[in-house]
Structure formats: C-alpha cells, structure tokens
C-alpha positions in Angstrom: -12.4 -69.2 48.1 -11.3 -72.8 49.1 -11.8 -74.4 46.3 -9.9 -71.3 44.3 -7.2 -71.7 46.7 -6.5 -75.4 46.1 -6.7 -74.8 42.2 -3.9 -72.1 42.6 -2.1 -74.1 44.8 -2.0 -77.5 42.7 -3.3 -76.3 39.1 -2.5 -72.8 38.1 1.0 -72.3 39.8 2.8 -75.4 38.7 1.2 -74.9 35.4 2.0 -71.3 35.0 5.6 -72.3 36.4 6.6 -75.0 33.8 5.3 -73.0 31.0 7.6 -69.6 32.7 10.8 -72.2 32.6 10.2 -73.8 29.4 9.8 -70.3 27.0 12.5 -68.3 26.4 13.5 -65.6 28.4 12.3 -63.0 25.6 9.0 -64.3 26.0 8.7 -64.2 29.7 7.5 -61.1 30.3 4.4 -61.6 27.9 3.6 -64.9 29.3 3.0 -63.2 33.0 1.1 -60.2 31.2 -1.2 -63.2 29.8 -1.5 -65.0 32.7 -2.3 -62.5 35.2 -4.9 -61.1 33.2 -5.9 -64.2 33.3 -5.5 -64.7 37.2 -7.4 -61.4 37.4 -10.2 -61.9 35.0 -11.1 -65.2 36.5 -12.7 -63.9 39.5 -14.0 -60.5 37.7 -13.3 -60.4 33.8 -15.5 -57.3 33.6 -13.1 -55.1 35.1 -10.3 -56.3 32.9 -11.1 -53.6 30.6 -10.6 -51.1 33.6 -6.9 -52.6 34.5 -6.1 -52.7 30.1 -7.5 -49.0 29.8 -5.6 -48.0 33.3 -2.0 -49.7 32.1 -2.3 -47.6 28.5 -3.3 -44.4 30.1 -0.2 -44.8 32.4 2.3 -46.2 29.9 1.2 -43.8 27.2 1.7 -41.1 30.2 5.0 -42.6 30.8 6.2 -42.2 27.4 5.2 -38.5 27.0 6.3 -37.4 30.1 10.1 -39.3 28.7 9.7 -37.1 25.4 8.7 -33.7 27.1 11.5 -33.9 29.8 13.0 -30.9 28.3 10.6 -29.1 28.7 9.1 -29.0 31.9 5.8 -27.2 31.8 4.5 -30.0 29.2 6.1 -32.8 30.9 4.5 -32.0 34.4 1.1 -31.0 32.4 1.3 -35.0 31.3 2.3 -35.8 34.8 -0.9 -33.7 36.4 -3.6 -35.2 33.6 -2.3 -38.9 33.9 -2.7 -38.8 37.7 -5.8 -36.9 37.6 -7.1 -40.0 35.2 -5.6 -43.0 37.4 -7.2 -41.1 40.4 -10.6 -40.6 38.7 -10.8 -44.4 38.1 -10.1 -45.4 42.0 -12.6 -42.1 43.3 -15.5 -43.3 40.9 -15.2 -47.2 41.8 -14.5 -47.0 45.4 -16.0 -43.6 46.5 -18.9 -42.1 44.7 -21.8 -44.1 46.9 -19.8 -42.4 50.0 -20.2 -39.3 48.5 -23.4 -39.7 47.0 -24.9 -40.9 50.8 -23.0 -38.2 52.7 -24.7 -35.5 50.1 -28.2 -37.4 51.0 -27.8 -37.5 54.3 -26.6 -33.5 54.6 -29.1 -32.3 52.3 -32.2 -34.4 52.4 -31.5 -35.4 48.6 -32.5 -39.0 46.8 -29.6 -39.1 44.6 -29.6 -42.9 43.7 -26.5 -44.9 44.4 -24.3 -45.9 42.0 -24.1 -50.1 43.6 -20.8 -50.3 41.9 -19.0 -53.7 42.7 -15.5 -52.6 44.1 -12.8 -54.1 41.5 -10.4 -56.3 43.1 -6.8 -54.6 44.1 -7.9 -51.4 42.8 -6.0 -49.2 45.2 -3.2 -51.3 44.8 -2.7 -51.0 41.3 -3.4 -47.4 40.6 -0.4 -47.1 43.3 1.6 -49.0 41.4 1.0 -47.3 37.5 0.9 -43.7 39.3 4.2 -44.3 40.6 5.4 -45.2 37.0 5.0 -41.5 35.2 6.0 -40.1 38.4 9.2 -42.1 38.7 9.7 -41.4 35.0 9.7 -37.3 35.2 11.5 -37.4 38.2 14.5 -39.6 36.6 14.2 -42.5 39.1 13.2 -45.0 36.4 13.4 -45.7 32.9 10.7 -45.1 30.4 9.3 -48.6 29.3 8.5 -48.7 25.5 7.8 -52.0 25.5 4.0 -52.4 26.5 3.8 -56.2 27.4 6.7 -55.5 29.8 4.6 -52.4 31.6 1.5 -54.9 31.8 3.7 -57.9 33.8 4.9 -54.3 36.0 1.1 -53.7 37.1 -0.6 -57.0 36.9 2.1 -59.9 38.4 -0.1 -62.0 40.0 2.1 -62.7 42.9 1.0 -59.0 44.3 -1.9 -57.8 42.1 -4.4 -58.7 44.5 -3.3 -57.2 47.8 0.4 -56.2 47.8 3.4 -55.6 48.6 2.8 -52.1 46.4 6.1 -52.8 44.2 6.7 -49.2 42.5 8.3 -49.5 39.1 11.9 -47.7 39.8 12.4 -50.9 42.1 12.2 -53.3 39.6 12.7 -51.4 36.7 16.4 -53.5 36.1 14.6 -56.7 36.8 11.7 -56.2 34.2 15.0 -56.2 31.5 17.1 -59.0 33.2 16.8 -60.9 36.7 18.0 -63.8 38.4 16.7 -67.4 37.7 18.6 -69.8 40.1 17.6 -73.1 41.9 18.7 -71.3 45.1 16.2 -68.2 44.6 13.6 -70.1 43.6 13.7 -72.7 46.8 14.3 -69.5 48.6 11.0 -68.3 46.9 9.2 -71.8 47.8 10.2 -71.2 51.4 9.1 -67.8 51.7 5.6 -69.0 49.8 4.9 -72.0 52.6 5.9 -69.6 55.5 3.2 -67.2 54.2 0.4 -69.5 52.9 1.3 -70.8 56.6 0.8 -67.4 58.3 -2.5 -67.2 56.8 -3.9 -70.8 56.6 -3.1 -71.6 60.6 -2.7 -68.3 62.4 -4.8 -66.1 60.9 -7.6 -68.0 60.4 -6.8 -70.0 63.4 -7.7 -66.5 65.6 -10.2 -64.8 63.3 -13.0 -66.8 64.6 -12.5 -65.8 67.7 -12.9 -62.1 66.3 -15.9 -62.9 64.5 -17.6 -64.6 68.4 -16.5 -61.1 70.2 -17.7 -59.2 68.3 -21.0 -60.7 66.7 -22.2 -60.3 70.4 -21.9 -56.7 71.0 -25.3 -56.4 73.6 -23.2 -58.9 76.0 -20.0 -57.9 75.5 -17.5 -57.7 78.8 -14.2 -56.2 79.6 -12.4 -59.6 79.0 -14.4 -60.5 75.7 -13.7 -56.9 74.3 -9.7 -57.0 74.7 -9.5 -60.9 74.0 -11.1 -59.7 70.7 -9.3 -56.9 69.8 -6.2 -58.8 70.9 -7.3 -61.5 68.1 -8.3 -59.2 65.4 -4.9 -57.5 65.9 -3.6 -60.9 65.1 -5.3 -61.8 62.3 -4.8 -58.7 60.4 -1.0 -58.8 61.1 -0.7 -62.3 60.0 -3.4 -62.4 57.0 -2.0 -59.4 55.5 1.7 -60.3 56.3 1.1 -63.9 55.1 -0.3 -62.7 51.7 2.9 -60.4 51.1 5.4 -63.7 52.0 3.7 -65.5 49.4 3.6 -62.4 47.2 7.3 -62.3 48.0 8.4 -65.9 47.4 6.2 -66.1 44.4 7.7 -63.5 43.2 11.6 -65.3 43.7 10.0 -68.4 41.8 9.6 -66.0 38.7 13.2 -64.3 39.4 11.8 -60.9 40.8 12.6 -59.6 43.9 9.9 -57.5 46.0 11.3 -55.0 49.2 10.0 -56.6 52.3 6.5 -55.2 53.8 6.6 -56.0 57.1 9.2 -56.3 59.8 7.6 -57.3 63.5 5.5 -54.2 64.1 4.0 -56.0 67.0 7.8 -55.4 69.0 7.3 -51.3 68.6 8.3 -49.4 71.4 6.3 -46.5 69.5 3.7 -45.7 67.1 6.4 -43.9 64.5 8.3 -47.0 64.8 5.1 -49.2 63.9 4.0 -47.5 61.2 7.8 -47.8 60.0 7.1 -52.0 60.2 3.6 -52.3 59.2 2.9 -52.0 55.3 6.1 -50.6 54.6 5.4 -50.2 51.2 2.4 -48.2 51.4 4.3 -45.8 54.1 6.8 -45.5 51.8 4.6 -44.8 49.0 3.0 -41.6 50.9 6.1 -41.2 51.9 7.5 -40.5 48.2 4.9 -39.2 46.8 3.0 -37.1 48.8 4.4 -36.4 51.7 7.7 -35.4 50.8 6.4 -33.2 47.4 4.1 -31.6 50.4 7.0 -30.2 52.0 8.1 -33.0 55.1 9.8 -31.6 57.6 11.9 -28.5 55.8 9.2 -25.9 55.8 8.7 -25.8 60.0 6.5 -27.4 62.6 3.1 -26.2 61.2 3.7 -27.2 58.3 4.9 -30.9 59.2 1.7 -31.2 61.2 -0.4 -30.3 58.4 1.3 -32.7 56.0 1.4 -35.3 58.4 -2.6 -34.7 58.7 -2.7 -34.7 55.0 -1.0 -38.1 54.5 -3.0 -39.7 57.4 -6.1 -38.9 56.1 -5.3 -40.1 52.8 -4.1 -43.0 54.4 -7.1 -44.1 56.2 -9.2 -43.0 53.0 -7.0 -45.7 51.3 -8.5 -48.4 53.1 -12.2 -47.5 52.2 -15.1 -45.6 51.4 -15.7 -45.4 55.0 -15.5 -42.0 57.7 -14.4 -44.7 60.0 -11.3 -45.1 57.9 -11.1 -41.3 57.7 -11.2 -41.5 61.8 -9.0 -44.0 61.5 -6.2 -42.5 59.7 -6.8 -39.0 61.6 -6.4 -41.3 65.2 -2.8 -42.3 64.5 -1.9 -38.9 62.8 -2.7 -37.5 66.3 -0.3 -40.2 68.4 2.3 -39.1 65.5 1.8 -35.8 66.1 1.8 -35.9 69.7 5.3 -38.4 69.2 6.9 -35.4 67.2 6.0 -32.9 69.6 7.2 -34.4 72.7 6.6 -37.7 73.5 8.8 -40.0 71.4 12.0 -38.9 73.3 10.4 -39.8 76.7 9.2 -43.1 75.3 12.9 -44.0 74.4 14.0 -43.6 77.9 11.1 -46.1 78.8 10.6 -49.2 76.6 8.8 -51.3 78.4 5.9 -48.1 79.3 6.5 -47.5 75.1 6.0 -51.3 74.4 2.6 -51.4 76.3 1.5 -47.9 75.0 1.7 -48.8 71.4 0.4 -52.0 71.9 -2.7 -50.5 74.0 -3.0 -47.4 71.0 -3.1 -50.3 68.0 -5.5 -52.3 69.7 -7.9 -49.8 69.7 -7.0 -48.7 66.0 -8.0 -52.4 64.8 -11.2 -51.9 66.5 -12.1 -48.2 65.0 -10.7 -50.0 61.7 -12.7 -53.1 61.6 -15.9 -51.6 62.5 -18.3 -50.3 60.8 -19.9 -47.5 62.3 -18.8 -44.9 64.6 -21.7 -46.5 67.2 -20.7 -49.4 67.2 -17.2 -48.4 67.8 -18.2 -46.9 70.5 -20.1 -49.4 71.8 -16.8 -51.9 71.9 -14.9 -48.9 73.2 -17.2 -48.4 76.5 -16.6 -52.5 76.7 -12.9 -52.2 77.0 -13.0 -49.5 79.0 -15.7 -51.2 81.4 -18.0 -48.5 81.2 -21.6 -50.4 81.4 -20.0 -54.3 81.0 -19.6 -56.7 83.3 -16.0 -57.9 83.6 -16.5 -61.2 82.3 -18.6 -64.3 81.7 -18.1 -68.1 81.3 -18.5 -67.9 77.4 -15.0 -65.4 78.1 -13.6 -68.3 79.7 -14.7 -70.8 77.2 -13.0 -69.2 74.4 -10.0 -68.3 76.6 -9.6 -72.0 77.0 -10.7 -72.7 73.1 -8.0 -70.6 72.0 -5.5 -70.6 74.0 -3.3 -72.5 72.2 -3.3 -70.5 68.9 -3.1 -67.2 71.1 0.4 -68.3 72.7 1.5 -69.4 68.9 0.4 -65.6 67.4 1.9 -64.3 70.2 5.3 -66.0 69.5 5.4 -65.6 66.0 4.9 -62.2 65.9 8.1 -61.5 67.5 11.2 -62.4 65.8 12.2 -65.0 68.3 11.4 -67.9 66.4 13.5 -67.3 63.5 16.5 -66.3 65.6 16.2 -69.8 67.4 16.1 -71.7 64.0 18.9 -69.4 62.8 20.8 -70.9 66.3 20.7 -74.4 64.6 23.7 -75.4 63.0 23.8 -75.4 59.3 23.3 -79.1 58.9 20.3 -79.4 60.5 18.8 -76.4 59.6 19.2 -77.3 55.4 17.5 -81.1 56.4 15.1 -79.2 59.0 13.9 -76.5 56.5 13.0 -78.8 53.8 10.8 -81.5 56.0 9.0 -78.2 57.8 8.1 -77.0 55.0 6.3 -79.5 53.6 4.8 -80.6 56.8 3.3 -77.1 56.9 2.2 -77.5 53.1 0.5 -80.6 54.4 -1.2 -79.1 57.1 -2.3 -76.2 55.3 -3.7 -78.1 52.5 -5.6 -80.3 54.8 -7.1 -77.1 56.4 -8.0 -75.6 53.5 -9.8 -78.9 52.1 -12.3 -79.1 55.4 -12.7 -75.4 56.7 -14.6 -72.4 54.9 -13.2 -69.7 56.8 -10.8 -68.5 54.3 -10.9 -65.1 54.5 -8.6 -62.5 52.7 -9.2 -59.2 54.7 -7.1 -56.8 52.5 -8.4 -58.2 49.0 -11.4 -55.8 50.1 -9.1 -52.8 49.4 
C-alpha cells in the first residue's frame, strides 16, 4: 500500500492530470473512463469485467426505463429487473459464504464455500449505478446516451474505491459541462493535502494504539478498553473522512464537485444528529431510496419504526457479510427509535448530558463494529464496563503517555475549532499561510509514508 500510495501521489496523478488539461474538453470524459479502469484494474483486473458488465446492465436500464416512461408498468418492470441484477452482483460477491456458513451451521450441512475475493468498492458502486435508473424513472436526472460518459459517472477514481457515494442526478449537469479554473483546482489541491493529512498523521497516528488494546483482550482493563475504543473511534472518523477530502479535492482538480460527507459528527448532542454528519451520503442514499419509497414518517408511528428497522438493518448489512454488522445496524436503530419516541426532546434541553450520551453510545458502536465476533464483543464490553478487569496497568499508562500527543491533536481536529481559528486570520496571512502548510503537510506525509507500513484503508474493505 505504501509503495502504491507514493506512485499515485508522484506518478499517476500528475500524469493523469497533464494528459486531463492538455485533451480537449470533448475527450475528457473518455480519458477518466480509461484511466480509472485503469486505476481499478491495477490492483484487481479480474473484476473489471464485473464493473464493464455492471455499467451496461445499468446504462442499458437507464435508457429503457427513459423510452418506457409513458408507460409505467414497463418502465418500473425495467426499474425492478435492473435493480434486481445490480443487487445480485453485490449479494453473490459479498454474501453468499455468510449464507452458505449460517445454513451449515443451522442445519449440520457441508455446503462448500464459495472463497470469493471481495471486489474492491463494490458496495459503493452498485449504490452509485442503482441510483442512476432510479433517478432516471423518477425524473431527477437525465438519461445518458452517451456510454463513456456513464462509465467516468461510476468509475472516477477520486471516489471509486470508498466514497463519497456521488448519485448521478448530482452531477448529472457536470458530466455535460463543469468548471475548470485555477481557483477550483488549488481549492481541490487544498482539500486533497487536508485529507491525505487526516489519514497519513491522525489516523494512522492513533490506529496502533487500536491494534495494542485490542490484540490483548485476556489482559484487558477498564482504562485499556476506553483508551481503545476512544482511538478506534478516531481512526475511523479521520481514515474514512480523510479518504472523502481527497475524493473531494480530487474531484475539484478534474472540475467536478462532490456534496460533502462529513460534517463533525464527533460534536453531536444526539445520535439522529450524528448519523446526519457521519457518511452523509450513504444516509442520504437510504434515505432516497429506501426509506422514503418505504413510507417514512406519513403512514404512523408503527410504521416509521419498522422502516427505520428496515433501513438500519440494511445499513449495517452494508458494511459486511458479518451478523455483527447486522447487530450493529439494529444497535443504533434502537437509540433512533428510542430518540423518536421520547428522548430527543429531553436531550435538547440538556447538551452537555446529550454530548456525553452520544459520545458514550458511538464508542460502543465502533467496538460492536470493529469486532469480529459477538464473543469477543462481549468480552471488550465486560472490560469497559469493569465487570472481571482490573482498572488499569502500567502498559495503560505507557501508551497513555505514548500517545498522548496525537490523542489531544484527534481530539481537536475533530471539532470545528481549528478551522474557525484559521478562518480568524486576516486574509493576507491566511493566502501566504495556506500555501506553506500545505506543503509542509505534503512533506510530512510523504516522509511518513516512505518509512512506516501501517497504511491502512479501513473502508476499502466495503
């Protein structure tokens, strides 16, 4: 991953870059089709084929459901078959040894597993061509005739891998004409450092710590529990949310512009208003297209419950072929629930007790999402709870000390205070400031990634 990382960085990007500038803007579009197959293919060129078949089967879809919009009953048979086919794809590759071990395991059978390798972004992109057809019959997009022009829709490098999930009626207008400016594309360079930032010095910075807690389970204390949790909680946030700046700026360079996917979750005074700042573009997505079709909120209180039990369980089935996921998803559907019922006006009155409730409720979501088995979940849980652990050790204290540094700096940066004091700077120094930290941190970051190997990307995994 390091060595990939620095040929992006200093090979593929500039090259991919002054090629995108130099061709004419007719040509555009083809060239990122090319070159993100490209991207794609070079870490697993056998599932091109998958991401070619799955862009025709939705583009083709796309098209029909535009001819047939007069008549409804064909249209929506298009609509049903195309989805059922996109969602075939993602069940087979990421779900069928789930299935196939859960059947086993109920039923005493030797069914042989499948040992499929997972194909890269996979949930990610059938999100993205589903919502194509879909925006199509509904009228929130244009049909796209043009078939290189679908492609650079699905497979733009900046956000094939692991999001944002761009849906096609928000850049419809920019796959036809966007903006290519020096200001938007330093904008776009900005946003890019900020993120490979995020990643390179925080995230990796505290996942280490993650790794220590939680490799020693049999010893685990109070203190090593929470300090874990605490720095898994960080990691995810500022992995995931560093991969979607990057996918963001990126995206600027080349002239699109991608809705934002996180906005400070960590400052939630509730768990409705953290799932409203974390991966906004996948809770927007359910949102859309499943929750609202399912009825929302028009069709009473039961039925709201049940959709919103619907919706989380897809959710957490999202992330992976996993019942912990499942568990997952079903945990925060039941803090929602409970919200809706009751407790989100009382939490209003009190925002400090709503701060340190959501805070103490996601904290134990990352572990129930991070781990793999419901025992071992439960064997982190009775830690932080202090049922059976001792309250702490010297190895606590150790990596208390160790880490200290790079705890008060997550801390911080998850909040939007740093970027209101910068924005307190007068303009002068901010435009010479900007500049100069930016490639300070590019510096850094590049340094980093030459000597370490802990590089991880947790959501390429979904």
């Amino acid at each position: 991953m390091v060595f990939s990382t620095l040929i992006f960085l200093f090979a593929y990007l500039p090259l991919v870059l002054g090629i995108y500038y130099l061709l004419p803007l007719r040509w555009r579009n083809v060239f990122l089709f090319l070159v993100s197959l490209f991207f794609y293919g070079w870490g697993e060129p056998v599932y091109i084929v998958l991401m070619l078949v799955t862009i025709t089967v939705n583009y083709i879809g796309g098209i029909l459901v535009d001819r047939y919009r007069d008549e409804p009953r064909k249209a929506k048979l298009i609509l049903t078959i195309n989805t059922v086919i996109s969602l075939g794809f993602l069940v087979f590759f990421k779900y069928a040894d789930l299935f196939i071990g859960s059947v086993n395991a109920i039923f005493g059978t030797r069914f042989a597993l499948l040992g499929l390798e997972l194909p890269i972004g996979i949930s990610f992109y059938t999100f993205q061509t589903m919502s194509y057809p879909i925006d199509v019959y509904r009228g929130d997009g244009r049909v796209q005739r043009n078939f290189c022009s679908f492609g650079a829709f699905v497979t733009l490098f900046p956000q094939l891998i692991a999001g944002p999930i761009v849906r096609y009626k928000d850049i419809d207008d920019q796959l036809v004409d966007r903006e290519h400016s020096l200001a938007k594309f330093a904008s776009g360079v900005e946003r890019f450092v900020l993120g490979l930032a995020k990643k390179v010095l925080l995230a990796n910075g505290i996942g280490s710590l993650w790794d220590a807690c939680a490799a020693s389970l049999s010893e685990l204390t109070v203190l090593g529990a929470w300090m874990g949790a605490v720095a898994f909680a960080f990691q995810i946030y500022f992995d995931f949310s560093g991969y979607s700046d990057m996918a963001i700026g990126l995206g600027r360079m080349l002239g699109f512009e991608f809705l934002e996917n996180f906005n400070y979750p960590y400052i939630s005074k509730s768990i409705t208003e953290f799932w409203r700042r974390w991966h906004m573009s996948l809770g927007t997505w359910f949102r859309d297209y499943v929750y609202i079709p399912l009825g929302g909120n028009r069709k009473g209180l039961g039925r709201q419950i049940l959709n919103l039990l619907v919706v989380w369980a897809l959710t957490g089935f999202w992330h992976g072929a996993s019942w912990t996921y499942l568990l997952w998803g079903l945990y925060y559907a039941l803090f929602l629930i409970i919200e809706k019922l009751f407790l989100l006006k009382k939490l209003e009155k009190l925002p400090v007790l709503g701060h340190i409730y959501t805070l103490v409720v996601v904290l134990f979501g990352w572990v129930l999402f991070q781990l793999n088995t419901v025992e071992v979940v439960g064997t982190f849980y009775k830690a932080m709870l202090g049922v059976g652990a001792k309250l702490s050790c010297a190895t606590d204290f150790f990596y208390l000390r160790s880490y200290l540094a790079v705890l008060i700096a997550c801390a911080v940066c998850s909040t939007p205070l740093p970027h209101r004091l910068f924005d307190k700077l007068p303009e002068g120094t901010r435009r010479v400031l900007s500049p100069l930290l930016m490639v300070t941190a590019l510096i850094i970051c590049t340094a980093k990634l030459t000597n370490d190997t802990y590089n991880p990307f947790l959501y390429f995994i979904f």
